[in-house]
Structure formats: C-alpha cells, structure tokens
C-alpha positions as CSV (number, residue, x, y, z in Angstrom):
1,X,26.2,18.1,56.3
2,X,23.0,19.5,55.3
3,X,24.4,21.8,52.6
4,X,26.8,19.0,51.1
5,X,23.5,16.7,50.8
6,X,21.5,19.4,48.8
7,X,24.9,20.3,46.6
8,X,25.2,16.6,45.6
9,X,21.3,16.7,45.4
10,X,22.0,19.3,42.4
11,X,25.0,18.2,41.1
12,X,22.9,14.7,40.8
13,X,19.9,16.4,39.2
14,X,22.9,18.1,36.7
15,X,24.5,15.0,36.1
16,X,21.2,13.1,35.7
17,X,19.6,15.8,33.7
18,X,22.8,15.9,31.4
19,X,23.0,12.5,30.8
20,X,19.0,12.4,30.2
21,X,19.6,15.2,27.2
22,X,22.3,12.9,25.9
23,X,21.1,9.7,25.7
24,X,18.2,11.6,24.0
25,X,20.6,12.8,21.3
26,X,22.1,10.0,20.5
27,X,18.7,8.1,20.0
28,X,17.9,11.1,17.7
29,X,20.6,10.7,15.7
30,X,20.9,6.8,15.5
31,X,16.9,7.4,14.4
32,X,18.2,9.7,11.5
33,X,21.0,7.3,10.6
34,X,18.2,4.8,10.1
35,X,16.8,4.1,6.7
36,X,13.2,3.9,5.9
37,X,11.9,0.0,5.1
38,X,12.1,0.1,1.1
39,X,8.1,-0.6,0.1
40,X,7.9,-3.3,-3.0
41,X,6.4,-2.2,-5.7
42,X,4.0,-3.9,-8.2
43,X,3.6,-3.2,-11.8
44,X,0.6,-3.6,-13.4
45,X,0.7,-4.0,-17.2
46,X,-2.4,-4.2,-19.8
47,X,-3.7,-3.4,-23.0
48,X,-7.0,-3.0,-21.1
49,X,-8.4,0.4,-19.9
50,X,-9.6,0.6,-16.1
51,X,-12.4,-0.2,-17.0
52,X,-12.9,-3.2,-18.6
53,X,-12.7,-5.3,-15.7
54,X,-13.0,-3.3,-12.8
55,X,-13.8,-6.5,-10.8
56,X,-10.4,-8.1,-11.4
57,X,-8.8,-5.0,-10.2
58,X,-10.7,-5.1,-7.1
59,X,-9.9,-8.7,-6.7
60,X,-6.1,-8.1,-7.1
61,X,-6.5,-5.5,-4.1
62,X,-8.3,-8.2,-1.9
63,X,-5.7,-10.9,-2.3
64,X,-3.2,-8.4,-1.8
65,X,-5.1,-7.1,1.8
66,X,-5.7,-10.9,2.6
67,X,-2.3,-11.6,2.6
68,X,-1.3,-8.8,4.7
69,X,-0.3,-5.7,2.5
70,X,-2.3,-2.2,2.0
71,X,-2.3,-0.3,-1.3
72,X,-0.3,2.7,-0.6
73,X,1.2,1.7,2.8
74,X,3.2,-1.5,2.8
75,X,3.2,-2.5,-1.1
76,X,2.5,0.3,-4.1
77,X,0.7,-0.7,-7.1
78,X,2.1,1.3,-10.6
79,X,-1.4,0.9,-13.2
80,X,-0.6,0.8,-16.2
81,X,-3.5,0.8,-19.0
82,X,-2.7,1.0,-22.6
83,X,-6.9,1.7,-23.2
84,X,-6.3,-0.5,-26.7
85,X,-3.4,1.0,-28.1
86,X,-1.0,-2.0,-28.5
87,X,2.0,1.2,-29.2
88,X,1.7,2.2,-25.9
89,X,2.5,-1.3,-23.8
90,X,6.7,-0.5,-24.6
91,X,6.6,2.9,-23.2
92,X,4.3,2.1,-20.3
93,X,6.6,-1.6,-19.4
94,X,10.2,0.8,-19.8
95,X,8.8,3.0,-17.0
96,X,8.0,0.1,-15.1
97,X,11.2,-1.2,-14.9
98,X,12.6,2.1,-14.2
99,X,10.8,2.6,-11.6
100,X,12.6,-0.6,-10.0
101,X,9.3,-2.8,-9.2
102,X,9.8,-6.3,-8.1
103,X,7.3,-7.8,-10.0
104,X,5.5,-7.3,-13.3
105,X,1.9,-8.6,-13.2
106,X,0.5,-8.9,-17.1
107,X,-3.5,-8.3,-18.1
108,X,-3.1,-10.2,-21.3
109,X,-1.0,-12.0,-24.1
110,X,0.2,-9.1,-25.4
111,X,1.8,-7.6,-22.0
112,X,3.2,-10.8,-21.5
113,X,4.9,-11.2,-24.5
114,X,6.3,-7.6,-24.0
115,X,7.4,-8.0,-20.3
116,X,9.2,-11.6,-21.7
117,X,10.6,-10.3,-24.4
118,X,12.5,-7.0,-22.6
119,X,13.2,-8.7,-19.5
120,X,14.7,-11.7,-17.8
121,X,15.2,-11.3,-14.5
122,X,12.0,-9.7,-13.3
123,X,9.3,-12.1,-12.1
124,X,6.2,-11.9,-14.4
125,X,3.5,-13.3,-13.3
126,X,0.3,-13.4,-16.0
127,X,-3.0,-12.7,-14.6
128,X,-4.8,-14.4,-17.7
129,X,-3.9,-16.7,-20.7
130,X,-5.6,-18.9,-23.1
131,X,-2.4,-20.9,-23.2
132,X,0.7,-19.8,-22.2
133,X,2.7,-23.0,-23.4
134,X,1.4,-22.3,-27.6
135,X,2.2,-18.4,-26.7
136,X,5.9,-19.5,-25.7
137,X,5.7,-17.9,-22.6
138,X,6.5,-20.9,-20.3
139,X,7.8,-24.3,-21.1
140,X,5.1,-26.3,-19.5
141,X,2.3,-25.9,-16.5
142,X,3.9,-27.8,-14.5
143,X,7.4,-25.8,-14.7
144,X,7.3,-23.2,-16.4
145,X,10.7,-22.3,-16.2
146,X,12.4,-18.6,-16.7
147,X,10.4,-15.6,-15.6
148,X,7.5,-16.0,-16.1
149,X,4.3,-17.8,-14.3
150,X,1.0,-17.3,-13.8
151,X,-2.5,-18.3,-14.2
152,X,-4.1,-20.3,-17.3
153,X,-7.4,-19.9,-18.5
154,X,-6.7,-23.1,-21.0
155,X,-8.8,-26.3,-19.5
156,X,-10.2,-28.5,-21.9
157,X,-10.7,-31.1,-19.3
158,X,-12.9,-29.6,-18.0
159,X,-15.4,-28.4,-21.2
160,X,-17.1,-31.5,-20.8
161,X,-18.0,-30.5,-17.2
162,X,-19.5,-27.5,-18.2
163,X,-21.7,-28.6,-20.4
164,X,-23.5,-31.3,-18.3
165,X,-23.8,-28.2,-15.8
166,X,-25.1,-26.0,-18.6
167,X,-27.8,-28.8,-19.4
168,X,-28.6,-29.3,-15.7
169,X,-29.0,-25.2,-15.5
170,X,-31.2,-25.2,-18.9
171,X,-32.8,-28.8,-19.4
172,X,-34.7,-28.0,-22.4
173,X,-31.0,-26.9,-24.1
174,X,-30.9,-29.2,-27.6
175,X,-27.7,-28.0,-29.1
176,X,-24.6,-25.7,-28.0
177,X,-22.0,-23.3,-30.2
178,X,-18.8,-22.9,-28.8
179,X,-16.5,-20.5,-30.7
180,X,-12.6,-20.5,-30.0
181,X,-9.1,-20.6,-31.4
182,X,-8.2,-24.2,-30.0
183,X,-6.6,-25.4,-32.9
184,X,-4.1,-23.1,-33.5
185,X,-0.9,-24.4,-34.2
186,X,1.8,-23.6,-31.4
187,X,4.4,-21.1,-31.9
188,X,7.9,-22.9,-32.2
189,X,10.5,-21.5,-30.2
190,X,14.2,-21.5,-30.9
C-alpha cells in the first residue's frame, strides 16, 4: 500500500508539476498576444524658439503632471520650434500629423492659423491669442465651434482694472501709454 501511495505521490507531483509549466505557458503567451497601451501624444507648435518663454513650457509640464500624466511615460510631448522662421511652421505641423498626435497645442497666431488651415479633425487648442474671433479662428468665446479652442489673451473689460491697480502700485503715476493693435478691423470669413 505503501509503494502505491508514494507512486501516486509522484505521479501527483508529475501531473501537478505539468500542469504548473502549462498554465505558465499559456499566461506567457496570452502576455505576448497583448498589445501595449497606445501613449497620446501632444504636439507642440510655435514660431518661438525654446527659449523665449521657458516658463510657459514648464507650466504646460505642471498642468500636464497635475492632472496625472508624466512627460515620457503616460503622454509624449513632440516640440516643435520654428526659432522665427515663419517657412518652417508647414514642415514642422506635416510631421506632426504624421506622427498621429491627438492634439495640436499652438504658441501663437501664426501656428494657429497653420494647424486650422491644414486640418479639421485634430483638436487644436491655442495656448495664446490676442483675439481669436478677428483672427477667424473660432466663431465666438463662448462656442467656438470646429477645431479649434483655447485660451484668449483679449480682455478689455478688464483694462480699466489694471489701471486703478497700476495707480494703487505707483500713486504718484500722472499719465499712462498703452500701445496695441485694438482697432484692427476683423478678418471676414467666407
């Protein structure tokens, strides 16, 4: 009785250790079969160099960490800087889009135009502009409709409020210039 208990003892361990080896297999192979979680990618468009506003850069990393994505890890950022050669901005936006990212951020009028112009289904989203609705590249602040959205830097509303805080900061201040393009006419679209 003995010797049939150690046989099954090792024809257990066989069967045990057989199954062990291919249950391991299989999760090695369904592993394989698995595709890698596709990471988004940004594209970053400017006529700006890396330099000119480092600090904006660095911002557009923060917001990025603060809502839960890591440079390199779960999101990739494509830079591109045109240094101040308007020419470049087509090149730099084609490989953009060929590199398949999901959304174009703009530095600028002139990338926005661009990224408008030669796309309609990525989301653009500016990162700066005077006045998007004159430019044509939304139809209002409210909705801006198609592709494109963003941030404004256009806020008259609000001029008056900067000068009372500019004459509480300075109280001997007797007179202001302010230098702008405000009355520009806006671009007709049709």
């Amino acid at each position: 009785m003995r010797e049939i208990c150690n046989q099954w003892a090792v024809i257990s361990r066989s069967v045990f250790g057989f199954t062990l080896c291919a249950l391991l297999v299989a999760l090695s192979v369904f592993a394989e079969a698995q595709q890698p979680a596709k990471v988004p990618r940004i594209g970053f468009l400017t006529n700006n160099s890396p330099t000119t506003f480092p600090a904006g850069d660095a911002a557009f990393r923060l917001g990025l960490r603060e809502l839960g994505y890591i440079e390199d890890k779960s999101i990739i950022i494509e830079w591109r800087y045109a240094e101040g050669q308007p020419g470049r901005l087509q090149e730099m936006l084609k490989e953009l889009i060929r590199s398949d990212v999901a959304i174009i951020v703009t530095g600028g009028p002139s990338a926005t135009r661009l990224a408008k112009q030669s796309n309609t289904t990525i989301p653009i989203v500016m990162a700066t502009d005077p006045d998007p609705v004159a430019n044509g590249f939304v139809d209002s602040l409210a909705r801006p409709g198609g592709n494109v959205t963003g941030l404004s830097t256009l806020a008259p509303e609000i001029s008056g409020k900067q000068l009372e805080i500019l004459k509480e900061v300075v109280p001997r201040l007797a007179r202001v210039a302010v230098f702008g393009n405000l009355f520009r006419p806006a671009m007709r679209r049709g």
